[in-house]
N, C-alpha and C positions, 0 to 999 in steps of 0.2 A: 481397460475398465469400461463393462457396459454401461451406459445411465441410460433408464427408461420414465425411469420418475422421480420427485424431487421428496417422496416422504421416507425414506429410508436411507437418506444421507446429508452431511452438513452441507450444502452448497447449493445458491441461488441460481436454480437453472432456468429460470423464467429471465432473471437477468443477463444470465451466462448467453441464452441463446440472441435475447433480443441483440446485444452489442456484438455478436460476430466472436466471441474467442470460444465458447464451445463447438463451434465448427469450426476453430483452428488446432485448437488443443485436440480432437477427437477425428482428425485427419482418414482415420479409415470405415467409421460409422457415417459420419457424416457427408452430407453431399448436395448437388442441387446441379438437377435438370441429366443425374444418372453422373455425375464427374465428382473426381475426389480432389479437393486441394486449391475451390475456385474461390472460396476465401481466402487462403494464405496467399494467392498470389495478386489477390484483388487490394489487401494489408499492404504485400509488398511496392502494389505501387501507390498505394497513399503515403508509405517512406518515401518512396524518391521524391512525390510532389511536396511536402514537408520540408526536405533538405532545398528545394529548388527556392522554396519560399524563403526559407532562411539563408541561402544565398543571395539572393535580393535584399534583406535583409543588412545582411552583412557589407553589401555592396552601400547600404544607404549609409552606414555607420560611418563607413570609410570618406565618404561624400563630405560628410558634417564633419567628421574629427579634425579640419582645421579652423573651421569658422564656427562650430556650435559642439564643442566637446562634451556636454551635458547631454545633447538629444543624441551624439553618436553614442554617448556610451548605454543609451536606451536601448536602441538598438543590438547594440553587442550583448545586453543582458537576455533580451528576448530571442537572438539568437541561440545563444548559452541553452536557453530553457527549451526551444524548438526542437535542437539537435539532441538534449537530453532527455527529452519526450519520445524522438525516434529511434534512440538506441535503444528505451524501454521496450518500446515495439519489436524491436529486431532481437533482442532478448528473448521474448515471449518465443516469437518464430524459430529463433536457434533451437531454442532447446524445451518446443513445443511436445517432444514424445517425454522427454524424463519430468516435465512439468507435468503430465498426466498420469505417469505412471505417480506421482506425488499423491495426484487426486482421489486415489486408493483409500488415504487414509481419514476422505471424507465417509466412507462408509461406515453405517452401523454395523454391522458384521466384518470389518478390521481387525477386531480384535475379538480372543473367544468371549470373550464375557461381554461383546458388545450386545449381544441380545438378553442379556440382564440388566444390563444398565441402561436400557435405551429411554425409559423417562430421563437419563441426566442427559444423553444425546440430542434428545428432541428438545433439551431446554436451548443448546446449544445452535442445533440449525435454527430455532425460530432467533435468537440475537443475531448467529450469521446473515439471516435474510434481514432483518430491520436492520442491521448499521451497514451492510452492501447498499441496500434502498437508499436512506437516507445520506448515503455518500454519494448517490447518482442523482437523488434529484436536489442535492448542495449544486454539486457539478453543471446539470444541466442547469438550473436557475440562475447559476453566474453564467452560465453561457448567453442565453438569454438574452437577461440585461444587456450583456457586454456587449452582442451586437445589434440587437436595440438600439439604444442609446443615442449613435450616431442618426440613424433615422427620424426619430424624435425630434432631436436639436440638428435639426437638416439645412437649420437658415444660418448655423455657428460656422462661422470662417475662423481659418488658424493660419498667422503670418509668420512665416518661414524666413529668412535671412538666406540669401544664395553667394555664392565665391564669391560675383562681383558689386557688392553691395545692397544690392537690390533688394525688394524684398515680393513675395507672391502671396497675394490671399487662396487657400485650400478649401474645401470646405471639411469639416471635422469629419474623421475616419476613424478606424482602429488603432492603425500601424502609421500611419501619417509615409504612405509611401511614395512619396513624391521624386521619387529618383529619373532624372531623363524626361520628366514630363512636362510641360510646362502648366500652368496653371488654366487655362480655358480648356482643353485637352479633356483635365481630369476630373473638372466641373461640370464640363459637361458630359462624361461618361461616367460619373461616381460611383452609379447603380452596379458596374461590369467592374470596377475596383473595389468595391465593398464588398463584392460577393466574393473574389477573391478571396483577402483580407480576411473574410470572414469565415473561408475555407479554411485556411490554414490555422486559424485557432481554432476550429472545431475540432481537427483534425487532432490537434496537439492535445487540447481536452481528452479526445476520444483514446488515444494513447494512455493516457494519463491513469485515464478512470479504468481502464481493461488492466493495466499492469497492477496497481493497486485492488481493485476488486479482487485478482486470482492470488497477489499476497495475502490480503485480510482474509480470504474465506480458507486459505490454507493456515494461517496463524491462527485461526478460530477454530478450521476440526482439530486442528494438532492441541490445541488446548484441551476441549470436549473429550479426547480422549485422555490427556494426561488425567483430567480432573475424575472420567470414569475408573480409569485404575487405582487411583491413589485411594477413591472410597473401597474399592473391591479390596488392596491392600488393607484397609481399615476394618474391613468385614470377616476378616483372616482370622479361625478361633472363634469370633462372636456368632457369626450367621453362616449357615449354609449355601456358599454361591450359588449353585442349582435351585435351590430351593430359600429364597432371601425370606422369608416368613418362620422359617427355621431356627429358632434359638438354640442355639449349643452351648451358650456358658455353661447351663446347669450339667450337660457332661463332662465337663473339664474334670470331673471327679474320679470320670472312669481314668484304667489302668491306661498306660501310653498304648498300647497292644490296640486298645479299641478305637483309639483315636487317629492312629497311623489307618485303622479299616476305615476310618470316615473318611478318606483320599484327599487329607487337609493340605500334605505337602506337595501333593500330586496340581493339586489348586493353586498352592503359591509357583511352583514351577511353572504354572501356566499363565499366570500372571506375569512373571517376571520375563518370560519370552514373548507377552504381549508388549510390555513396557519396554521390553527393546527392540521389537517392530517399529513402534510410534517413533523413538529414539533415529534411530534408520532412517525414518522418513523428514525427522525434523533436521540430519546433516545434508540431505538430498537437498532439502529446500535450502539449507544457509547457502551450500558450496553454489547454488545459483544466483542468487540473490543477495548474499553478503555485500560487493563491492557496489551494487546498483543503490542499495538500500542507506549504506552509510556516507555515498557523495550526495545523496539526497540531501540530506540533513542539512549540507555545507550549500546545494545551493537553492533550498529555499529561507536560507539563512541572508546570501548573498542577495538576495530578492528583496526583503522584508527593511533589508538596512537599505541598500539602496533607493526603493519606491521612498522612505521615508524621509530621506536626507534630501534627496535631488527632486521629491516633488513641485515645489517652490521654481524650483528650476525650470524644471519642460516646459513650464506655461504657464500663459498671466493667465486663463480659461480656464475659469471652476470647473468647465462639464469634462472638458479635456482630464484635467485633474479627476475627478472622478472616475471617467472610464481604465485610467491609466494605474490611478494607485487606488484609487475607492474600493474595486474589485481585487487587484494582484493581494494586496496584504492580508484579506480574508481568505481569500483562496490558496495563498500557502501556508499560511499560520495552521488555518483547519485540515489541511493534509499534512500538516509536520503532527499535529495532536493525535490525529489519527493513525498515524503509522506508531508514533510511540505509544499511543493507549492499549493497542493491541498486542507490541510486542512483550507492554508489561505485563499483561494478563498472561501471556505465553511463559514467563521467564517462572510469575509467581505458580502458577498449576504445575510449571517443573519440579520448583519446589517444595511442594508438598507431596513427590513422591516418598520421601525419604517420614515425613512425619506420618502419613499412612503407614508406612513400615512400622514407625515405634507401636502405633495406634494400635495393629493387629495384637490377637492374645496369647502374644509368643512365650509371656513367662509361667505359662502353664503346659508349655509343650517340652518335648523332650530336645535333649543338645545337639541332636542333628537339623533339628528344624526349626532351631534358634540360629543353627551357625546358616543354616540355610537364611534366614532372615537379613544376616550379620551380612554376607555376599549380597544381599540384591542392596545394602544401605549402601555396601562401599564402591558398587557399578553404579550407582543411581550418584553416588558424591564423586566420582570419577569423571564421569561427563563433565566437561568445564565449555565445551565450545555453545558461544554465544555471540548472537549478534553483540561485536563489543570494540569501539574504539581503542581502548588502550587495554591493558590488565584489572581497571578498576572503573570504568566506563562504558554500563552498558547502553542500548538505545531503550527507554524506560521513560517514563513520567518525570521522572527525575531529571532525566536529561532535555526534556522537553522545557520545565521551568528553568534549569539552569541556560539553553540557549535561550528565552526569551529574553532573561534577565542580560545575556551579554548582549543582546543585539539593542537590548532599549539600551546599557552604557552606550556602546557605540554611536547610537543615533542622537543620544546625547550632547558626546565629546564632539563628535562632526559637525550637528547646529552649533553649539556655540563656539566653534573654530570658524563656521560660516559668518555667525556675528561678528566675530574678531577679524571678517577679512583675512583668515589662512587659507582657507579653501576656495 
């Protein structure tokens, strides 16, 4: 797929190119300085230094988990999250050609009726580019902040407890990585660990927001078009596709003979192998992003209870507190709402291919091109694969309010298990 410009199709190439994955995704157009491939392999080594961080990381967790089992298991969270940040990344990279070849079905000429329908198209890339936008500068803005912050409050010390009782003043950080160093050390080099520190969540942000931008903007044209067939199914018998300003109720009168010459059925045939084009492209995208999309859920789940229960914990330090949970719980609540908002609108434009069917003016046509009707209802109710935990569980609105609701019980029962001295 070529892209030369961003007005004839649903996807944000202003943002696509500024973040680096439309020169990963587009591996043979794109290039710099006459070389193909100098971003993917520029990506690949922001993974390894990602994973290096989060071995550090993990090494701090292991440090603490016998004297400070609350800050180790901080540690292992952000771990968790680091390493599930760069598998997104490696994701993208695997399967960087069928993930483009995906982006086909950003095009207004996707499908044949895309250039009839392209006022509903255009409604659709301009939502695409506004909720891509303001997911990037959500993202950036918590970035921001987050390493802000420490700079600010540059005179806060945070006192650590070591193996042998001791204990070190820090001064306030990100990641509080104080492993192997000792405290003048890293005091007086802060500026060369904060920058660090401040790498590797950038890094993970930047993961973050490239893997989710190229689901949302593909969950959005695949919508744009369910929602343009389903009206063109609706227009079946009433209006002339070719000519949408064409009222034909009032020939419904004439003999079937003349109705069959108006190439009615020749149009839903064209239709219904549009709608299973879009179909095609929406299992291409699951079989990729199915298992990435549904441990998502579980751990920004894991995130949201934990920052909430063991804040109390990390630190007697407001500002600490702040950078640590002030930030995390807004920034994954808002990327759990946004993955399910989007998938709802995906599942609901599914389903209205099938009421676009009834919609069309089949009870005035003849029984071949009623039974024709009858076949694309029961291909369109056929399709069952869905982003979907169990048989009656799918990733939806629904399930966004039902996981908040379990994570506030949970956060719940754990405070006042913490009151009670169980925890």
């Amino acid at each position: 797929m070529n892209i030369r410009g961003n007005s004839d199709r649903i996807f944000n190439l202003v943002l696509a190119k500024m973040f680096g994955f439309y020169q990963i995704l587009d591996t043979e157009s794109a290039t710099f300085l006459g070389r193909h491939n100098v971003n993917y392999t520029f990506f690949v080594f922001l993974i390894v230094y990602e994973c290096l961080i989060s071995a550090i990381v993990f090494l701090n967790g292991l440090y603490y988990c016998t004297n400070n089992i609350i800050e180790a298991m901080f540690y292992f969270g952000f771990m968790g999250n680091a390493m599930y940040a760069s598998y997104k990344m490696y994701l993208i990279l695997y399967h960087s050609k069928v993930i483009w070849d995906c982006f086909s079905a950003t095009k207004f000429d996707f499908t044949s009726y895309g250039v009839q329908g392209i006022h509903t198209l255009n409604k659709w890339r301009n939502l695409s580019i506004k909720y891509t936008n303001i997911y990037m500068m959500f993202f950036l803005t918590f970035l921001f902040f987050l390493v802000t912050v420490p700079l600010v409050f540059s005179n806060t010390f945070v006192t650590m407890k070591n193996h042998d009782g001791s204990t070190s003043s820090y001064r306030l950080s990100l990641l509080s990585l104080y492993l192997f160093i000792s405290e003048e050390t890293y005091n007086t080099y802060f500026y060369v660990f904060h920058t660090i520190e401040s790498s590797g969540i950038a890094i993970a942000v930047l993961f973050i927001l490239i893997f989710d931008t190229i689901v949302y903007t593909l969950v959005i044209a695949l919508s744009g078009q369910l929602q343009m067939i389903s009206t063109a199914f609706e227009s079946v018998g009433h209006k002339c596709l070719h000519s949408p300003n064409m009222n034909i109720d009032d020939k419904m009168k004439l003999p079937n003979e003349n109705i069959k010459y108006m190439g009615l059925k020749n149009e839903l045939k064209t239709l219904i192998i549009d709608h299973q084009r879009v179909l095609k492209k929406y299992d291409e995208f699951l079989s990729i992003f199915r298992p990435t999309l549904l441990l998502q859920v579980f751990v920004l789940s894991y995130t949201i209870i934990f920052v909430c229960v063991y804040e109390e914990d990390i630190t007697q330090y407001m500002v600490l507190t702040l950078v640590k949970s002030g930030f995390s719980i807004p920034f994954s609540t808002f990327q759990m709402y946004m993955s399910c908002f989007v998938f709802d609108t995906l599942e609901t434009k599914k389903d209205l291919i099938t009421f676009g069917l009834y919609s069309s003016n089949w009870t005035e046509m003849d029984i071949k091109f009623q039974k024709l009707i009858l076949l694309a209802m029961r291909m369109a109710n056929a399709h069952q694969n869905k982003l979907q935990f169990t048989r009656t569980r799918i990733i939806n609105m629904e399930i966004f309010y039902q996981t908040m609701r379990v994570c506030y019980t949970i956060v719940n029962v754990m405070l006042n298990c913490k009151k009670e001295k169980l925890l």
